[in-house]
TIGU-609586 format. One record per atom (N, C-alpha, C): residue number from 1; residue in one letter; chain; atom name; x, y, z. Coordinates in Angstrom, 1 decimal, decimal comma. Each point is the difference from the previous one (the first is absolute). Example, Ala and Ser with C-alpha at 12.3 -4.5 7.8 and 13.67 -1.06 7.14 Angstrom:
<rs>
> 1 | A | A | N | 13,2 | -5,7 | 7,8
> 1 | A | A | CA | -0,9 | 1,2 | 0,0
> 1 | A | A | C | 0,9 | 1,2 | 0,0
> 2 | S | A | N | -0,4 | 1,1 | -0,7
> 2 | S | A | CA | 0,9 | 1,1 | 0,0
> 2 | S | A | C | -0,8 | 1,1 | 0,8
</rs>
This chain:
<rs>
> 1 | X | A | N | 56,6 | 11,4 | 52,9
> 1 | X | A | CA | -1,3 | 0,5 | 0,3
> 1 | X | A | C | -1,0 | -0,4 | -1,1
> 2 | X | A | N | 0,2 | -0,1 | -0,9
> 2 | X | A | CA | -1,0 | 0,1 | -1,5
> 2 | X | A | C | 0,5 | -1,1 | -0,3
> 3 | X | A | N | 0,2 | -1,6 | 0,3
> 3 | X | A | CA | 0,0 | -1,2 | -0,4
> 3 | X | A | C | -0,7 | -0,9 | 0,8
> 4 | X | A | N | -1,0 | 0,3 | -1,2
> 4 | X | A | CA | -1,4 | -0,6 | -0,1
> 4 | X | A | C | -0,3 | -0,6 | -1,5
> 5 | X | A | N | -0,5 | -1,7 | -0,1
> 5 | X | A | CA | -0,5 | -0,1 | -0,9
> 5 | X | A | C | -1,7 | 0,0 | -0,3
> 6 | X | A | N | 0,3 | -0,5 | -1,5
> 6 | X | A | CA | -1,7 | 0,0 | -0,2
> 6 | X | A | C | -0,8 | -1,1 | 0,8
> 7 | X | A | N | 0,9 | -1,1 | 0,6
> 7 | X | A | CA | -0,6 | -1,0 | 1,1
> 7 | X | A | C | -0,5 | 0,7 | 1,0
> 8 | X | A | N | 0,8 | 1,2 | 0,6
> 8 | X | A | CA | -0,1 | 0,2 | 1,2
> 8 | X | A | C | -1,2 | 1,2 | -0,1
> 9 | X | A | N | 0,0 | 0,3 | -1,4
> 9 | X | A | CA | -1,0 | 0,7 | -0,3
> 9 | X | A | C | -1,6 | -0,4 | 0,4
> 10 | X | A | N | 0,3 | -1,3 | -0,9
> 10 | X | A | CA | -1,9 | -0,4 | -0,1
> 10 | X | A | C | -0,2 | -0,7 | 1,1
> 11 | X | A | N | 1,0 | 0,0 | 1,6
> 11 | X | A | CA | -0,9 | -1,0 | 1,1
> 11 | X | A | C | -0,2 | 1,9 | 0,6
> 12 | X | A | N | -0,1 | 0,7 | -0,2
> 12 | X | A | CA | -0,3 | 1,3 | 0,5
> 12 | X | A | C | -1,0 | 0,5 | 0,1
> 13 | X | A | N | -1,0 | 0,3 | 0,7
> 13 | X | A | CA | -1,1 | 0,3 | 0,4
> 13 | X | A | C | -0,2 | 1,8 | -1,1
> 14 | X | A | N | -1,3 | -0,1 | -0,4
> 14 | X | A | CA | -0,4 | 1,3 | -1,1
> 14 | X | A | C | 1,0 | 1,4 | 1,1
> 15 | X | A | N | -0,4 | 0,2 | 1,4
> 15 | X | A | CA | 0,7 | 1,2 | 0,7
> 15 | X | A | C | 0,7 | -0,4 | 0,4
> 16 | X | A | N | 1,0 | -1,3 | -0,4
> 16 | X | A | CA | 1,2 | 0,3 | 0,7
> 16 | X | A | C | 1,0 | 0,4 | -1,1
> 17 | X | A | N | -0,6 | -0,3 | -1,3
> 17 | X | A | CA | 0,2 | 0,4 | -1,3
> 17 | X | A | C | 0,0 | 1,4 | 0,0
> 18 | X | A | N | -0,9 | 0,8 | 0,6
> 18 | X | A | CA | -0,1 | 0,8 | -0,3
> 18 | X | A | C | 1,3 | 0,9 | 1,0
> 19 | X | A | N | 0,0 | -0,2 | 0,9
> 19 | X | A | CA | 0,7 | 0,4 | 0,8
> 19 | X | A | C | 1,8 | 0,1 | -0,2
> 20 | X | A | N | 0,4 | -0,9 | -0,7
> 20 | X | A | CA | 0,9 | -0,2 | -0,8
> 20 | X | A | C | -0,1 | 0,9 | -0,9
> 21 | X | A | N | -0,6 | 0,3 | -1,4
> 21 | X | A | CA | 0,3 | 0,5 | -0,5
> 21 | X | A | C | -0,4 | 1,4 | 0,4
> 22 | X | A | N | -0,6 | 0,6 | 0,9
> 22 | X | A | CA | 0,6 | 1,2 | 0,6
> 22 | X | A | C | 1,2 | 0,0 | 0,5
> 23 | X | A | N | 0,8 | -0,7 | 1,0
> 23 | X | A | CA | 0,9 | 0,1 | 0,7
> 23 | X | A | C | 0,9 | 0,3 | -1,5
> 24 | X | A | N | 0,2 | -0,6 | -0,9
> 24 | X | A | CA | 0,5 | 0,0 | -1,3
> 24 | X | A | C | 0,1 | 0,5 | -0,5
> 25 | X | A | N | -1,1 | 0,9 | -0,5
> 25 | X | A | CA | -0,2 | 1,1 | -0,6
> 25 | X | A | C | 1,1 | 1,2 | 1,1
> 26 | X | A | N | 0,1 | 0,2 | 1,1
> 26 | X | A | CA | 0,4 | 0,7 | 1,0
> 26 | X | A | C | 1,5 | 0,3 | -0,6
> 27 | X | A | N | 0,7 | -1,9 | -0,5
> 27 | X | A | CA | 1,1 | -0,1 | 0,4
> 27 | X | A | C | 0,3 | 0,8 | -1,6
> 28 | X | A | N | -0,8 | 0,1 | -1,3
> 28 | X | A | CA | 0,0 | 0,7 | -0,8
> 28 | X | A | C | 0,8 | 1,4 | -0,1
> 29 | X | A | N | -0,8 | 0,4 | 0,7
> 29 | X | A | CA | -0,2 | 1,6 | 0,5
> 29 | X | A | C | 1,8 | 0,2 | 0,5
> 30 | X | A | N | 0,1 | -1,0 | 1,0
> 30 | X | A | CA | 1,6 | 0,2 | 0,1
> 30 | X | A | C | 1,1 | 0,4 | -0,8
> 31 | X | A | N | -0,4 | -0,6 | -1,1
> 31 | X | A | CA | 1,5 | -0,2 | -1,1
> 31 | X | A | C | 1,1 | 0,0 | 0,4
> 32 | X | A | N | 0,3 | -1,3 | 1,1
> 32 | X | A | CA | 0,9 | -0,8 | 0,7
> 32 | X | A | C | 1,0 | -0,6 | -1,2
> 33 | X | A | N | 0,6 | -1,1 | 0,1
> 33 | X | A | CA | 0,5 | -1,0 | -0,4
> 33 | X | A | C | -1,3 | -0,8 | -0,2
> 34 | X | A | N | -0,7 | -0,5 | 0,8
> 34 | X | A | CA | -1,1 | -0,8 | -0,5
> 34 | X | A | C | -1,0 | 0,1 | -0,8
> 35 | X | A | N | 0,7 | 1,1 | -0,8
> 35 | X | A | CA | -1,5 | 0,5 | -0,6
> 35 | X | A | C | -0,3 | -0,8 | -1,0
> 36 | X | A | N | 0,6 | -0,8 | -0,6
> 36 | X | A | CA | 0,1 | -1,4 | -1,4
> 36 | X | A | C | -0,9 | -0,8 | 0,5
> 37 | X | A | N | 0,2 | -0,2 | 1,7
> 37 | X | A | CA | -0,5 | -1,6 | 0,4
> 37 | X | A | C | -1,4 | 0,2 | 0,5
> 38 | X | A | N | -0,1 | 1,6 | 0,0
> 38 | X | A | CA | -1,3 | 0,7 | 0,4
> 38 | X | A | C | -0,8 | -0,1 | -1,1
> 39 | X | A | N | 0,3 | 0,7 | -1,1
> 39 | X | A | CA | -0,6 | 0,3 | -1,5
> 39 | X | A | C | -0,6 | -1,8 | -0,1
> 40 | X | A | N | 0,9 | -1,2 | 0,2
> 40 | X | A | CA | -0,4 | -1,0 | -0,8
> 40 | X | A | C | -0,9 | -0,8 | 1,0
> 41 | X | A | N | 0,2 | 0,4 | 1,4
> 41 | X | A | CA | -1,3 | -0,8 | 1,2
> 41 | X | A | C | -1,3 | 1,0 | -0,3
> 42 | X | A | N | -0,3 | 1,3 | -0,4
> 42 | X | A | CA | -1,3 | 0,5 | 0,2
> 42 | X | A | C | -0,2 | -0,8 | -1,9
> 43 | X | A | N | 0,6 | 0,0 | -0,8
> 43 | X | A | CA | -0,5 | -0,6 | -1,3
> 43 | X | A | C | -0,7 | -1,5 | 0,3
> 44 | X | A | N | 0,5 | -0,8 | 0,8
> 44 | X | A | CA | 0,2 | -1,3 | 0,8
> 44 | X | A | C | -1,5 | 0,2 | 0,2
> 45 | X | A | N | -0,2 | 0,7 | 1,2
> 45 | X | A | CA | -1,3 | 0,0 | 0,8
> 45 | X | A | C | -1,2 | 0,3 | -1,0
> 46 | X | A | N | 0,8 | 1,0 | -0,7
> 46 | X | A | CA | -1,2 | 0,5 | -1,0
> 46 | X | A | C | -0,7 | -1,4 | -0,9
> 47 | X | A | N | 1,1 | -0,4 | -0,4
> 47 | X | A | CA | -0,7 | -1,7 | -0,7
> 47 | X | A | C | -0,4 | -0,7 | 0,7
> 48 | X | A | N | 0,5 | 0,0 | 1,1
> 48 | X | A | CA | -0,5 | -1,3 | 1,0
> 48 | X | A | C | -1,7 | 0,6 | 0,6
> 49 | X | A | N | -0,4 | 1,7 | -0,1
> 49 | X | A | CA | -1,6 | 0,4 | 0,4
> 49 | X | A | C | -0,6 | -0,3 | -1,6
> 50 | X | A | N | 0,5 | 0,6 | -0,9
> 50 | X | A | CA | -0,7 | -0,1 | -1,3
> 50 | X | A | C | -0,5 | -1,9 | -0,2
> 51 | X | A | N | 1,2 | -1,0 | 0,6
> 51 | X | A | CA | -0,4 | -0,9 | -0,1
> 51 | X | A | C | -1,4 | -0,9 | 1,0
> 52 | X | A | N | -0,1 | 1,0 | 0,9
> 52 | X | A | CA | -1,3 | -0,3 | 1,1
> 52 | X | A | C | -1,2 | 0,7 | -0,7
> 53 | X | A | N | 0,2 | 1,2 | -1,1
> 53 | X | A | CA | -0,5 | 0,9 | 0,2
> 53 | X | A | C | -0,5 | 1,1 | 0,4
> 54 | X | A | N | 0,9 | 0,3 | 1,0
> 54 | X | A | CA | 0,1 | 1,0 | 0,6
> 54 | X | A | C | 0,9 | 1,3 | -0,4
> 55 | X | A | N | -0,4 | 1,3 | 0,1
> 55 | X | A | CA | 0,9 | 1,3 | 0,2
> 55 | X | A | C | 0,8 | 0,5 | 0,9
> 56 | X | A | N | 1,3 | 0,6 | -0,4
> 56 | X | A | CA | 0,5 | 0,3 | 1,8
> 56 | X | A | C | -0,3 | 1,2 | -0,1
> 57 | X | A | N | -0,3 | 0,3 | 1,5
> 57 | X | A | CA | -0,5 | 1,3 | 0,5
> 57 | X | A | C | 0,9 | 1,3 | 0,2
</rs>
């Protein structure tokens, strides 16, 4: 579910970006098994807005 790279990051539209890292933030909140691959895709997204300069919402 959370194997995504930084490629697949920056052909991403600002709200599809964003949308992700809500759904992400979500999977957070779980504290699944995925919660490693969760922690390191919303850090992901976070560099990949800071590098548009953009904030996530």
């Amino acid at each position: 579910m959370y194997k995504i790279t930084k490629d697949d990051l920056a052909k991403k539209t600002d709200a599809q970006l964003a949308a992700l890292f809500q759904e992400t933030s979500k999977g957070l909140a779980a504290k699944g098994p995925d919660l490693a691959a969760a922690q390191s895709l919303v850090c992901t997204i976070c560099c990949e807005l800071a590098r548009r300069g953009a904030k996530p919402s």
